[in-house]
N, CA and C atoms as a LAMMPS dump frame, in Angstrom:
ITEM: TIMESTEP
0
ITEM: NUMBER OF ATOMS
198
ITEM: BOX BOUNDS ff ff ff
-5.0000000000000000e+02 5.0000000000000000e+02
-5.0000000000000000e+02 5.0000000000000000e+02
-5.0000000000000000e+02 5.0000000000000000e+02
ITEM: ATOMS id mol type element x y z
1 1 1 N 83.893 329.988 -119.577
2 1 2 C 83.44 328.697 -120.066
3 1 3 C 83.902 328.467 -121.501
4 2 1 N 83.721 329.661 -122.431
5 2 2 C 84.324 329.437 -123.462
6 2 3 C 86.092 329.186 -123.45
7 3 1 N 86.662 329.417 -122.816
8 3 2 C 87.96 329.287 -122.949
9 3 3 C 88.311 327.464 -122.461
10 4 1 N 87.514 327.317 -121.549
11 4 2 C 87.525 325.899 -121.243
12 4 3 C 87.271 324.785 -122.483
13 5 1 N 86.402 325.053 -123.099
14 5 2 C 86.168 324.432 -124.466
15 5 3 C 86.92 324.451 -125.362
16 6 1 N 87.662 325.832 -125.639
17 6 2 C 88.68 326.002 -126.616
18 6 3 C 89.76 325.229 -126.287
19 7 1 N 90.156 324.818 -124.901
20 7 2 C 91.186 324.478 -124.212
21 7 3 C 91.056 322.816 -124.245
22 8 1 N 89.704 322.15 -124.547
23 8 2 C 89.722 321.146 -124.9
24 8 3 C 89.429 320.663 -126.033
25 9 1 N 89.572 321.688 -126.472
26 9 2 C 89.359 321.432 -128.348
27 9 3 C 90.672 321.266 -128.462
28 10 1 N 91.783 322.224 -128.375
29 10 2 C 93.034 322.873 -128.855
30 10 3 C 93.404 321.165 -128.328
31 11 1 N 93.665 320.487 -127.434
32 11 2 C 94.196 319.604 -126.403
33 11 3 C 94.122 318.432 -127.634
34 12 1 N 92.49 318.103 -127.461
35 12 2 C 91.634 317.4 -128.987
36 12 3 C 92.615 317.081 -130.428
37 13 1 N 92.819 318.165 -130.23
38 13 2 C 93.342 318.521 -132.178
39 13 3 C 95.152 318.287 -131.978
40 14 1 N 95.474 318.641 -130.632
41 14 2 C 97.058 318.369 -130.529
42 14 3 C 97.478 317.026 -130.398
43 15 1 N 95.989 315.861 -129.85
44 15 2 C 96.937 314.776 -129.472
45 15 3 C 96.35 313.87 -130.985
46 16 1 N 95.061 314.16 -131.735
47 16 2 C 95.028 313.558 -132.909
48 16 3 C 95.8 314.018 -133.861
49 17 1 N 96.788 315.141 -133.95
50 17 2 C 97.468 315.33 -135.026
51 17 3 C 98.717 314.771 -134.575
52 18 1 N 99.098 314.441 -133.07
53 18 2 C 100.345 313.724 -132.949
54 18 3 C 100.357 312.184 -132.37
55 19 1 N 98.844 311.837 -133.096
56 19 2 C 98.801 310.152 -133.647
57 19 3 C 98.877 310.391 -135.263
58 20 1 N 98.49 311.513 -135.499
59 20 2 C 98.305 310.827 -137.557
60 20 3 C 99.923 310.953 -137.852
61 21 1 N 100.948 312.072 -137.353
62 21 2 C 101.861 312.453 -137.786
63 21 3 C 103.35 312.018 -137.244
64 22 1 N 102.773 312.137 -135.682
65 22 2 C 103.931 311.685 -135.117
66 22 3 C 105.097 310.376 -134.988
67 23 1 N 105.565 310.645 -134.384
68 23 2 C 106.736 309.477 -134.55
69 23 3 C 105.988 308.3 -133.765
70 24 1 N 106.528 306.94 -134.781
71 24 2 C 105.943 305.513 -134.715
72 24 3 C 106.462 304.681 -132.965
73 25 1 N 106.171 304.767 -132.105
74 25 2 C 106.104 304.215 -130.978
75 25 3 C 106.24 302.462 -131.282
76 26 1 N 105.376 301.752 -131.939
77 26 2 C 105.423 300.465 -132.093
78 26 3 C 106.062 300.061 -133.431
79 27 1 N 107.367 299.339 -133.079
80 27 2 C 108.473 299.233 -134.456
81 27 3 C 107.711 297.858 -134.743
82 28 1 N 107.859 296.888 -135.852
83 28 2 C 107.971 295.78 -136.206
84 28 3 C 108.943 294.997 -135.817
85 29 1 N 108.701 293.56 -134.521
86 29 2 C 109.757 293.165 -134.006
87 29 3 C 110.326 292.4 -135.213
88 30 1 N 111.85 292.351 -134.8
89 30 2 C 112.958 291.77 -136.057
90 30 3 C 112.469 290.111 -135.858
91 31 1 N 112.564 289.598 -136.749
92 31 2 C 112.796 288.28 -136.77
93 31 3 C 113.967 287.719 -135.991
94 32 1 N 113.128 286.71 -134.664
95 32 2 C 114.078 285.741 -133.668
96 32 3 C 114.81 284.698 -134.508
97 33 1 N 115.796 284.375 -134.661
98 33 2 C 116.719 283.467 -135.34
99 33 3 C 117.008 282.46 -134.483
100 34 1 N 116.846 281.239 -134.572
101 34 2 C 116.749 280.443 -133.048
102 34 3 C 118.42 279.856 -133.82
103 35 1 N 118.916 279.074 -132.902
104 35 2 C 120.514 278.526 -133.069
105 35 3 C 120.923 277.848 -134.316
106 36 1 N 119.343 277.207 -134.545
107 36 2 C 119.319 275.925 -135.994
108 36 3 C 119.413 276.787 -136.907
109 37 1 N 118.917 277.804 -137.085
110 37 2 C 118.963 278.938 -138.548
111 37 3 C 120.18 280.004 -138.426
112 38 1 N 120.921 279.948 -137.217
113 38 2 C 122.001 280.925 -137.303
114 38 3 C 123.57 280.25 -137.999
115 39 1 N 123.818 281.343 -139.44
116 39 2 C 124.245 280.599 -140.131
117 39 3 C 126.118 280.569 -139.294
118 40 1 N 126.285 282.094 -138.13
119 40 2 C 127.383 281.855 -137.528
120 40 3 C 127.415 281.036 -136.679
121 41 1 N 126.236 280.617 -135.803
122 41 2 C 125.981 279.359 -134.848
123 41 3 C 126.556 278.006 -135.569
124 42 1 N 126.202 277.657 -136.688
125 42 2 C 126.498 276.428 -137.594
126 42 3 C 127.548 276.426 -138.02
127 43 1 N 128.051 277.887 -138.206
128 43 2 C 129.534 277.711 -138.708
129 43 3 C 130.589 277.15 -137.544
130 44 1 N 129.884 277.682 -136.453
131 44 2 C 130.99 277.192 -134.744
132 44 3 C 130.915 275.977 -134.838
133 45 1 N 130.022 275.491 -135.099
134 45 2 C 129.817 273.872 -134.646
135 45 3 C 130.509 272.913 -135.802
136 46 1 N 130.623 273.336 -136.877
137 46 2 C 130.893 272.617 -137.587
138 46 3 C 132.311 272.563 -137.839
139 47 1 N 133.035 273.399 -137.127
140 47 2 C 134.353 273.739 -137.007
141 47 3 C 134.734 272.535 -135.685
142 48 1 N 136.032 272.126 -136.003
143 48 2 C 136.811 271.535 -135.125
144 48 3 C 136.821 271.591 -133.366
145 49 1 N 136.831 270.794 -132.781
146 49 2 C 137.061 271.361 -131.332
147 49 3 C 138.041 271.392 -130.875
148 50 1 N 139.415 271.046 -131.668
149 50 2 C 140.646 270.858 -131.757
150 50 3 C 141.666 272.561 -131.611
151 51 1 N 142.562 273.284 -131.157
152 51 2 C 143.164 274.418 -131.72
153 51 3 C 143.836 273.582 -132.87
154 52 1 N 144.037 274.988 -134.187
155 52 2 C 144.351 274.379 -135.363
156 52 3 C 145.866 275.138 -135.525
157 53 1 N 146.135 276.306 -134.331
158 53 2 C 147.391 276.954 -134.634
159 53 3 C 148.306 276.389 -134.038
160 54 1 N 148.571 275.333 -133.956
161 54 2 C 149.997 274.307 -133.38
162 54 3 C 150.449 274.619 -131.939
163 55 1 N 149.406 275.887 -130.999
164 55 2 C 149.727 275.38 -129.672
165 55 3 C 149.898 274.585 -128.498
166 56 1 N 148.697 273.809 -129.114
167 56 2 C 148.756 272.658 -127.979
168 56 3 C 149.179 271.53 -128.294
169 57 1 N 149.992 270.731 -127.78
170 57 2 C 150.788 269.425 -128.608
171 57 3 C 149.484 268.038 -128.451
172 58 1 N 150.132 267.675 -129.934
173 58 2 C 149.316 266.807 -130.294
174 58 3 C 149.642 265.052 -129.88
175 59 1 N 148.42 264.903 -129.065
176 59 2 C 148.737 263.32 -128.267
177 59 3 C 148.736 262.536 -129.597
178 60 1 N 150.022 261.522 -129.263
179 60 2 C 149.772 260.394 -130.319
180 60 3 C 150.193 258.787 -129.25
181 61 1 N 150.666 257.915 -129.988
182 61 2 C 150.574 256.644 -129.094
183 61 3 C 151.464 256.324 -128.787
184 62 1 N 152.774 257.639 -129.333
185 62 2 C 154.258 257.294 -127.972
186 62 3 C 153.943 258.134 -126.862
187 63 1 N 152.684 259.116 -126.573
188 63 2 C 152.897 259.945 -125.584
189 63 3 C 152.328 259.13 -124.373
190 64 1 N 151.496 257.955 -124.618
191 64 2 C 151.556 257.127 -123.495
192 64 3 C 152.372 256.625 -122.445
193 65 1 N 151.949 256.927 -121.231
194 65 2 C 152.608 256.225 -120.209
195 65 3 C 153.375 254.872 -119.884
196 66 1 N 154.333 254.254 -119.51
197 66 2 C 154.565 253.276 -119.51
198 66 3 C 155.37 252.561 -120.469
């Protein structure tokens, strides 16, 4: 009987010293950045929808038909 006690003492003392000491299980979630505050999101958009490296030819008003 005594060993049973010791055995839940010892148990006792192992799982409160590996809450005071042990490694942190619950991190602090990062801050969600929604699209309006992402400053690379704003940078896409505010950029051209055009290519700017001269691959694709550029329509003007002789390339019309007719």
């Amino acid at each position: 009987m005594i060993y049973l006690l010791a055995l839940i003492g010892l148990v006792t003392l192992a799982v409160l010293l590996w809450k005071a000491f042990g490694p942190d299980t619950t991190r602090p979630a990062g801050r969600v950045v929604g699209p309006d505050d992402d400053p690379e999101f704003l940078w896409r958009m505010s950029r051209p929808n055009r290519p700017t490296n001269g691959d694709a030819p550029e329509s003007g008003p002789n390339d019309l038909p007719g």
